[in-house]
C-alpha positions as CSV (number, residue, x, y, z in Angstrom):
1,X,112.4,-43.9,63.4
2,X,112.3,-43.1,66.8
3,X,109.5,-45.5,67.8
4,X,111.0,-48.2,66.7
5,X,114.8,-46.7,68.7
6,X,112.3,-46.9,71.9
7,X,111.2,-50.0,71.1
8,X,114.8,-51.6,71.0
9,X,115.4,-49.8,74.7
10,X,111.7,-51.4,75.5
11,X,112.8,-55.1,74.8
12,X,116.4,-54.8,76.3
13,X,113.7,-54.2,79.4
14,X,112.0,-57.5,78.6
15,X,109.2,-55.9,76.7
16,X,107.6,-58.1,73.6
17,X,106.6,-55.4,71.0
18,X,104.6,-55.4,68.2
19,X,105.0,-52.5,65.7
20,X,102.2,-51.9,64.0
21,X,101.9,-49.8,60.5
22,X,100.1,-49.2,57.2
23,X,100.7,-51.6,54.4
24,X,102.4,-48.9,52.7
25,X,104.5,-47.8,56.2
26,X,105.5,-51.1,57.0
27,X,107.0,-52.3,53.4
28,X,109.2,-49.1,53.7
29,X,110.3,-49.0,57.8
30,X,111.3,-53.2,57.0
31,X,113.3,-51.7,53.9
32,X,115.1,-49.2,55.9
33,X,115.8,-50.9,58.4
34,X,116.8,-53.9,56.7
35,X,114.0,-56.4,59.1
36,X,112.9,-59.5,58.5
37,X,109.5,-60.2,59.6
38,X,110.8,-60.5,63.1
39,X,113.4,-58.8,64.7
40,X,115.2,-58.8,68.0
41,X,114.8,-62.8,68.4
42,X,110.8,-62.4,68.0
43,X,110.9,-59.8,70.3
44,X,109.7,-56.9,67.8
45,X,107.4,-58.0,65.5
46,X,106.6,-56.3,62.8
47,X,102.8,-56.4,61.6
48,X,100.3,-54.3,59.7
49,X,97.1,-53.4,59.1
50,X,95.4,-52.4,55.4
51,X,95.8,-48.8,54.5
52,X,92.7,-48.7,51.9
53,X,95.3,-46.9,48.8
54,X,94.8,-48.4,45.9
55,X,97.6,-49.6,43.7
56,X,99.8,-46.9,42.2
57,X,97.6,-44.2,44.2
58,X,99.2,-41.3,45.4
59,X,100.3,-42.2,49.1
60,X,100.9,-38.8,50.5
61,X,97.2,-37.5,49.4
62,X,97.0,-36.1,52.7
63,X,92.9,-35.9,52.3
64,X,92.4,-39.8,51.3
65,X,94.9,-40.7,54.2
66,X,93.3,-38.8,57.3
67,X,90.0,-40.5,56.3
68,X,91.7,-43.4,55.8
69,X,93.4,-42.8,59.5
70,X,90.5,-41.5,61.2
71,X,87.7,-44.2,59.5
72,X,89.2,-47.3,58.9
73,X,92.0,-47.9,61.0
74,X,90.3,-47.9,64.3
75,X,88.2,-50.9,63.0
76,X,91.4,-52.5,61.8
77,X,93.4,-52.1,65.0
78,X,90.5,-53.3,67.6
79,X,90.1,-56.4,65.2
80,X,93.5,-57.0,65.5
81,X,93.7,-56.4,69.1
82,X,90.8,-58.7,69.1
83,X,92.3,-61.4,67.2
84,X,95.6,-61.4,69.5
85,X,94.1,-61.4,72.9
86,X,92.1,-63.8,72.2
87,X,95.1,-65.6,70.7
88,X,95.9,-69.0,73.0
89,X,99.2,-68.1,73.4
90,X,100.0,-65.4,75.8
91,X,103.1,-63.4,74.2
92,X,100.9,-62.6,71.7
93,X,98.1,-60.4,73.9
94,X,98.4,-56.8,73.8
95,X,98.8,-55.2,77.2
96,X,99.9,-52.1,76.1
97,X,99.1,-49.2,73.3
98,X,101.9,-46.7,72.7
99,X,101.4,-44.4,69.8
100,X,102.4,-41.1,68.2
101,X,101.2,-37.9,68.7
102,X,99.5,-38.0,65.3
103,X,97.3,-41.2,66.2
104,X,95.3,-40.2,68.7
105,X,92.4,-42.9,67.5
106,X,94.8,-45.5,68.3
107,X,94.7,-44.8,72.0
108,X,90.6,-44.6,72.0
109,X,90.6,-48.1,70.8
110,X,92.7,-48.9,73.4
111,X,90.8,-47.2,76.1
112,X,87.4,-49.1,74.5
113,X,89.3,-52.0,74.9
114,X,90.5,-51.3,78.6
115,X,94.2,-51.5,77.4
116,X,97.0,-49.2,78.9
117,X,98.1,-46.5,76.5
118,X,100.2,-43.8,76.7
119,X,101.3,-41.4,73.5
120,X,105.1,-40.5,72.3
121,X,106.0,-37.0,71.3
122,X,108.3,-37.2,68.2
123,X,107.7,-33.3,67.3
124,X,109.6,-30.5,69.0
125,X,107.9,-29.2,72.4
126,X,107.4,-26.0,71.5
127,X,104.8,-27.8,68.7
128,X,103.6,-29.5,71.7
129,X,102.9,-26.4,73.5
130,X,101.2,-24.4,70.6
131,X,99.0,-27.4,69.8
132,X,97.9,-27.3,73.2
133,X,97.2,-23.9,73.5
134,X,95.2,-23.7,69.8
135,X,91.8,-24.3,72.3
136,X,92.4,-21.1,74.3
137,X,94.2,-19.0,71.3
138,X,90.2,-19.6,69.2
139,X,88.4,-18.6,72.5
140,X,90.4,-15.5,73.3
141,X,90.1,-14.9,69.5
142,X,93.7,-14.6,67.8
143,X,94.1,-12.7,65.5
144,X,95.3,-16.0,63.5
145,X,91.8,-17.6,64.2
146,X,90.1,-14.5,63.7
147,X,87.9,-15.7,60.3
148,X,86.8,-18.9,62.8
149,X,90.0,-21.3,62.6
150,X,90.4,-20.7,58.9
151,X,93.5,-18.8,58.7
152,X,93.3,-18.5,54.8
153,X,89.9,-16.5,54.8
């Protein structure tokens, strides 16, 4: 749970944050955590956004949940966003996106929206530095990319 350990350090800087998740996500990080709606005095507040699964369905069918991630959330988060900052009172206005390395849509929403955004590497560096370098590693052909990217052909 480190985004929500930088979001404690965030508010003890006078930051208002609100910590966004899938349905799914957010009944479990409230669980562990032990959260009420609202934590920190209202200054964390926990909200989320539908995550499409049906009832019962499998939540870690990784196929249903990147189209999930990459087709549906956007629309959820900019109406969100939408419905804040248009809010009438202030606190509530999103002036800021930060996200994980794995939501990369989040911060293009934020960008169409002209909101700041910057991105929080949870993952170790040197997955950092090898997902950065996948690009050059196809073009100089590796032999791990050799059958085009698919490494299991």
């Amino acid at each position: 749970m480190l985004l929500m350990e930088l979001s404690h350090i965030l508010v003890d800087r006078g930051f208002k944050i609100t910590f966004l998740n899938t349905e799914f996500n957010h009944d479990r990080v409230v669980a562990a955590a032990r959260l009420d709606k609202n934590d920190e005095e209202g200054f964390i507040r926990m909200m989320s956004i539908p995550d499409r699964m049906d009832v019962g369905e499998d939540q870690n069918y990784i196929g249903k949940l990147c189209d999930m991630m990459l087709n549906a959330m956007p629309g959820y988060l900019e109406a969100l966003i939408t419905k804040l900052n248009t809010s009438e009172n202030v606190d509530d206005r999103i002036m800021c996106v930060l996200a994980n390395e794995s939501m990369g849509w989040a911060l293009e929403v934020a960008s169409k929206m002209s909101i700041r955004r910057a991105t929080f590497w949870t993952a170790a560096g040197g997955l950092l530095a090898m997902t950065l370098h996948v690009p050059k590693m196809i073009e100089a052909e590796h032999p791990f990319f050799a059958n085009h990217g698919d490494p299991g052909s």
